[in-house]
LUMRORO-944394 format. One record per residue (C-alpha): residue in three letters; x, z, y. Coordinates in pm, whole numbers. Layout:
N
<mipa r="ALA" xx="X" zz="Z" yy="Y"/>
...
// end
This chain:
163
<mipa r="UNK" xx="1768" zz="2863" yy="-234"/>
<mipa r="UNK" xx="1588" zz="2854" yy="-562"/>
<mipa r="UNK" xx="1199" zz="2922" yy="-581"/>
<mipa r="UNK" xx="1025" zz="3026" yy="-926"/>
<mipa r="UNK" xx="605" zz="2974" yy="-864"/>
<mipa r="UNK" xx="415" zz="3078" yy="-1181"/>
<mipa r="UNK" xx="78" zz="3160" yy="-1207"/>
<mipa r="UNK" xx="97" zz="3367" yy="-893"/>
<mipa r="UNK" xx="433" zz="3506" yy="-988"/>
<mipa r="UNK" xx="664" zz="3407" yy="-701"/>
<mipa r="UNK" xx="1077" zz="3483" yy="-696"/>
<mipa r="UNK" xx="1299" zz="3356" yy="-435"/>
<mipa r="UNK" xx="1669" zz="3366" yy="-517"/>
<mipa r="UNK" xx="1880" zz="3278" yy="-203"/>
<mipa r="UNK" xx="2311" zz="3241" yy="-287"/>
<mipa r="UNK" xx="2548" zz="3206" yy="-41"/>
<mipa r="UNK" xx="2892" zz="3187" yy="-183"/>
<mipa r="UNK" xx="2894" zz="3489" yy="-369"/>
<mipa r="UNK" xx="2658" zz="3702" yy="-247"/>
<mipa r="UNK" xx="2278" zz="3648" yy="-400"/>
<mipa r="UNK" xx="1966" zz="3789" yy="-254"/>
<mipa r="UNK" xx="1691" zz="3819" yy="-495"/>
<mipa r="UNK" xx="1310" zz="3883" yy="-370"/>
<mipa r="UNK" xx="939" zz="3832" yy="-545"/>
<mipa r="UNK" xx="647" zz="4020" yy="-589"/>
<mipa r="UNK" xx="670" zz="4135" yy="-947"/>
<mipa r="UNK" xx="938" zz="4330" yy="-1032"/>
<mipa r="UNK" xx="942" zz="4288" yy="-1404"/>
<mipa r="UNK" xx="1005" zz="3949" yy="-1373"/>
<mipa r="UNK" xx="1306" zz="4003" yy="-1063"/>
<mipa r="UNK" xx="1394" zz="4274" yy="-1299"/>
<mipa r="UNK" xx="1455" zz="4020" yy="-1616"/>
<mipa r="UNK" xx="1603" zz="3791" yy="-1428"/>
<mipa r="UNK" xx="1860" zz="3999" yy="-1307"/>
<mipa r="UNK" xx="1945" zz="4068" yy="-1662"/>
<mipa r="UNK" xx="1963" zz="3702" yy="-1715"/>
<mipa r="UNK" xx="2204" zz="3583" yy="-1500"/>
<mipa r="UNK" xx="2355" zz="3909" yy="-1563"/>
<mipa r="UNK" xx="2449" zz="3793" yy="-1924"/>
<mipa r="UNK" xx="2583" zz="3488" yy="-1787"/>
<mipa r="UNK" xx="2774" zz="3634" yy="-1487"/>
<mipa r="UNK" xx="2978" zz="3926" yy="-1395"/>
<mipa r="UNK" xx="2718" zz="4066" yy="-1131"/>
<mipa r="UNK" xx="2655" zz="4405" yy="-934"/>
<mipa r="UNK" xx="2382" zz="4513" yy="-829"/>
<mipa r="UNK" xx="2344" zz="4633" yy="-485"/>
<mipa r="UNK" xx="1987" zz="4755" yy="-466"/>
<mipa r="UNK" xx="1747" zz="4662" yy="-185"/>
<mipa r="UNK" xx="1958" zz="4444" yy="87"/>
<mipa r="UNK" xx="2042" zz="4604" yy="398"/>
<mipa r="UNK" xx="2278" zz="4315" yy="567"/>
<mipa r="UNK" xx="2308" zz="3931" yy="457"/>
<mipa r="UNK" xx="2449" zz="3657" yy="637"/>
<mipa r="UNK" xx="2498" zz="3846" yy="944"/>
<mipa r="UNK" xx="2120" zz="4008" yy="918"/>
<mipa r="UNK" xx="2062" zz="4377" yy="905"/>
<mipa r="UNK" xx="1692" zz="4453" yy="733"/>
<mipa r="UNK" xx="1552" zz="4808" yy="787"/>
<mipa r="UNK" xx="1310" zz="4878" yy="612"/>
<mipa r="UNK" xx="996" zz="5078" yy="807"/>
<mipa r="UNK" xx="689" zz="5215" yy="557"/>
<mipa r="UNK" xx="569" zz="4869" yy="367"/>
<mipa r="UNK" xx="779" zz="4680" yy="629"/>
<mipa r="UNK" xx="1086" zz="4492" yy="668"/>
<mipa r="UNK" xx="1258" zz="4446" yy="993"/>
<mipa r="UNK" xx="1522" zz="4151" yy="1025"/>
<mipa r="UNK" xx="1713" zz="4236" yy="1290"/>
<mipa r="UNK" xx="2054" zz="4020" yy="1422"/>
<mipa r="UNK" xx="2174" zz="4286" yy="1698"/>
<mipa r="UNK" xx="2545" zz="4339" yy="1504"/>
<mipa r="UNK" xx="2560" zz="3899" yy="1486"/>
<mipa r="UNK" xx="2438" zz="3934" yy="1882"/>
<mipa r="UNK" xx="2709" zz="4185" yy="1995"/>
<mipa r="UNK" xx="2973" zz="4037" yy="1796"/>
<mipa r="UNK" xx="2903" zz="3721" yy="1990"/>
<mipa r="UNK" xx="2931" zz="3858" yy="2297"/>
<mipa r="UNK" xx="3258" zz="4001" yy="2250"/>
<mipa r="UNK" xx="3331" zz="3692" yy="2139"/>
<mipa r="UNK" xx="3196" zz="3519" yy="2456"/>
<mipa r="UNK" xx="3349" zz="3798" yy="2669"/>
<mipa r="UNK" xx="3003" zz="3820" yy="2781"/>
<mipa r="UNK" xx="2956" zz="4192" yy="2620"/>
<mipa r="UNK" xx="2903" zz="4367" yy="2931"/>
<mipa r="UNK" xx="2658" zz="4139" yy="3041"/>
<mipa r="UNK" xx="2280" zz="4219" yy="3154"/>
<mipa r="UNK" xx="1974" zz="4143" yy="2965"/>
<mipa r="UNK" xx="1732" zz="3866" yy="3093"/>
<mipa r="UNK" xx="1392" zz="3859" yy="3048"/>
<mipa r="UNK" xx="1372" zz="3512" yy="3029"/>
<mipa r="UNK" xx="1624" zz="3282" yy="2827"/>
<mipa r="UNK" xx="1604" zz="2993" yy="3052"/>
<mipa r="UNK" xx="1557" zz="2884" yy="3429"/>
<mipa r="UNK" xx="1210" zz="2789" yy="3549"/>
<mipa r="UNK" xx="1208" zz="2440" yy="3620"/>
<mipa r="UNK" xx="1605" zz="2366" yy="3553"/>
<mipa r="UNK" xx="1599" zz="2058" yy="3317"/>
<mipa r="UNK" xx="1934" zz="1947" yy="3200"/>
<mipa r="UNK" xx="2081" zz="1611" yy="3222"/>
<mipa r="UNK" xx="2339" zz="1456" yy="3013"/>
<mipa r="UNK" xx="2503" zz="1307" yy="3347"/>
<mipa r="UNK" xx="2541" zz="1668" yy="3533"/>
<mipa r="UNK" xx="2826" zz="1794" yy="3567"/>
<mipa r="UNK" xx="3239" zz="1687" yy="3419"/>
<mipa r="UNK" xx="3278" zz="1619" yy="3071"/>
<mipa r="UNK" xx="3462" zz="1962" yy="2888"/>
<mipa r="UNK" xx="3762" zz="1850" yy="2720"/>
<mipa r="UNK" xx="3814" zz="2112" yy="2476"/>
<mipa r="UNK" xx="3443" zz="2074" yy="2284"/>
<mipa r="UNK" xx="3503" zz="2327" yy="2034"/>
<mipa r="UNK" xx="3413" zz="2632" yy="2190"/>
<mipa r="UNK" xx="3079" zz="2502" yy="2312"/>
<mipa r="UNK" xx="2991" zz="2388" yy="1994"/>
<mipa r="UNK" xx="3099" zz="2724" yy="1801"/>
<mipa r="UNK" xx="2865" zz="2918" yy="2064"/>
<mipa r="UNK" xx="2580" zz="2694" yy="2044"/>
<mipa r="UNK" xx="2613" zz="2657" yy="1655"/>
<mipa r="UNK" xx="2624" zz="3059" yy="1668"/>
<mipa r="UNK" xx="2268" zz="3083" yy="1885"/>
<mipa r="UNK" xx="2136" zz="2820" yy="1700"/>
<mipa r="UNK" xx="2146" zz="3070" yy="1382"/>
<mipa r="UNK" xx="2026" zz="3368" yy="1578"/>
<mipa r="UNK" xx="1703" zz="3174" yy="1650"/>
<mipa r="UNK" xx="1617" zz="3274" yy="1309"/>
<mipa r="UNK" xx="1510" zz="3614" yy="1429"/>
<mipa r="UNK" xx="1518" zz="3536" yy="1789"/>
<mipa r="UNK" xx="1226" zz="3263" yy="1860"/>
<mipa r="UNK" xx="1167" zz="3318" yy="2224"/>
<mipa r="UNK" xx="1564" zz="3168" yy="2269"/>
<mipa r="UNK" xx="1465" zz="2857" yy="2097"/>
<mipa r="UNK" xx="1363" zz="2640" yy="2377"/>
<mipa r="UNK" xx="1680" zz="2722" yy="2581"/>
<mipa r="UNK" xx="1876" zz="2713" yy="2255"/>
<mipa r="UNK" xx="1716" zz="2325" yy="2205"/>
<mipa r="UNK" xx="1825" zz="2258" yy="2530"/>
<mipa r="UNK" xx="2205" zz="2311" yy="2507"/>
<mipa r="UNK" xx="2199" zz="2175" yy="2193"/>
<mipa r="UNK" xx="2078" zz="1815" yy="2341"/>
<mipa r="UNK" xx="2431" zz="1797" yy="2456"/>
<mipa r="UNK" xx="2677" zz="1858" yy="2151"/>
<mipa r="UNK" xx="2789" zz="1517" yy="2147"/>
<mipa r="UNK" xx="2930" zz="1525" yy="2514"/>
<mipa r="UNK" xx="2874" zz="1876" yy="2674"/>
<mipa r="UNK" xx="2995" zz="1907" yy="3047"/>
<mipa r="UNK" xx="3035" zz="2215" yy="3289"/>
<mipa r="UNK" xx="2753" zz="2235" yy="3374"/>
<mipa r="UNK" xx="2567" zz="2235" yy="3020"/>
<mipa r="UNK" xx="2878" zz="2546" yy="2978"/>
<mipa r="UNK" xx="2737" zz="2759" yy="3256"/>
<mipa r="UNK" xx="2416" zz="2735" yy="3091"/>
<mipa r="UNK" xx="2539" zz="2886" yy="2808"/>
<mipa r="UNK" xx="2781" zz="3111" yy="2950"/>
<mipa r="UNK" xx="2652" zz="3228" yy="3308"/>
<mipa r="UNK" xx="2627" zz="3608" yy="3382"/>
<mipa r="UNK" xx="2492" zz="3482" yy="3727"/>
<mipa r="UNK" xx="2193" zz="3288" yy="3626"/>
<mipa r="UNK" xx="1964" zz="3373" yy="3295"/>
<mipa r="UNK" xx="2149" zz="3341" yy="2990"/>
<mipa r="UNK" xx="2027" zz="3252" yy="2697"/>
<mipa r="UNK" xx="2219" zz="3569" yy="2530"/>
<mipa r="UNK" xx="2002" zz="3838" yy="2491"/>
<mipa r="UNK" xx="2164" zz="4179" yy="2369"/>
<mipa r="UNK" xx="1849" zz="4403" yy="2285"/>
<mipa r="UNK" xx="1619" zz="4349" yy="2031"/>
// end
């Protein structure tokens, strides 16, 4: 992420392999810009963004919605957790984790992948970051029991699949 601060001028230029996402609040300046790296680079130009990285924006009047639902259901399939229920709350009342509950998983690399996976929905999902903070305190050595908290359909889940 690049930032340009000028005077009151602001751009914010975000790449990710090869996809860019340009933003400011003056467009003559976005607007030259464009043309600059334009001359230096073979570029398209998609007009105003509608998904990056796995976030859908919808724009509403003067608003901009940033939205993760597609990222969320893909997960779930994912998870085979996709016809799960919707929780009101992320996380157990009360129910702290501990590293010595449960039997050590021997195959870490699901748990990780899932909890690496919530950890970037946070981004537009805040209410999940406590429970997400909690499963994450065991990536070094997660156990069963750290699993069902991620994974339950019985007890809350941290998976939430409406907005």
């Amino acid at each position: 992420m690049f930032t340009f601060n000028n005077r009151g001028i602001y751009i914010i230029l975000l790449i990710y392999v090869d996809d860019i996402l340009i933003t400011g609040n003056n467009s003559s300046h976005i607007s030259h810009l464009i043309h600059n790296l334009n001359s230096l680079f073979s570029m398209k130009d998609l007009g105003s963004v509608h998904y990056f990285l796995g976030i859908v924006a919808v724009y509403n009047g003067d608003h901009l919605h940033l939205t993760q639902h597609k990222y969320i259901v893909d997960l779930l399939k994912k998870t085979k957790l996709h016809d799960s229920r919707p929780y009101p709350t992320p996380v157990l009342s009360g129910k702290k984790l501990s590293v010595y509950d449960g039997v050590q998983l021997e195959d870490l690399s699901e748990y990780r992948s899932i909890v690496e996976a919530l950890q970037y929905l946070t981004l537009t999902r805040p209410n999940i970051c406590y429970a997400v903070n909690q499963v994450c305190q065991f990536m070094h050595s997660p156990t069963n029991v750290h699993w069902v908290a991620v994974k339950t359909q019985e007890n809350p889940t941290i998976f939430e699949v409406y907005p």
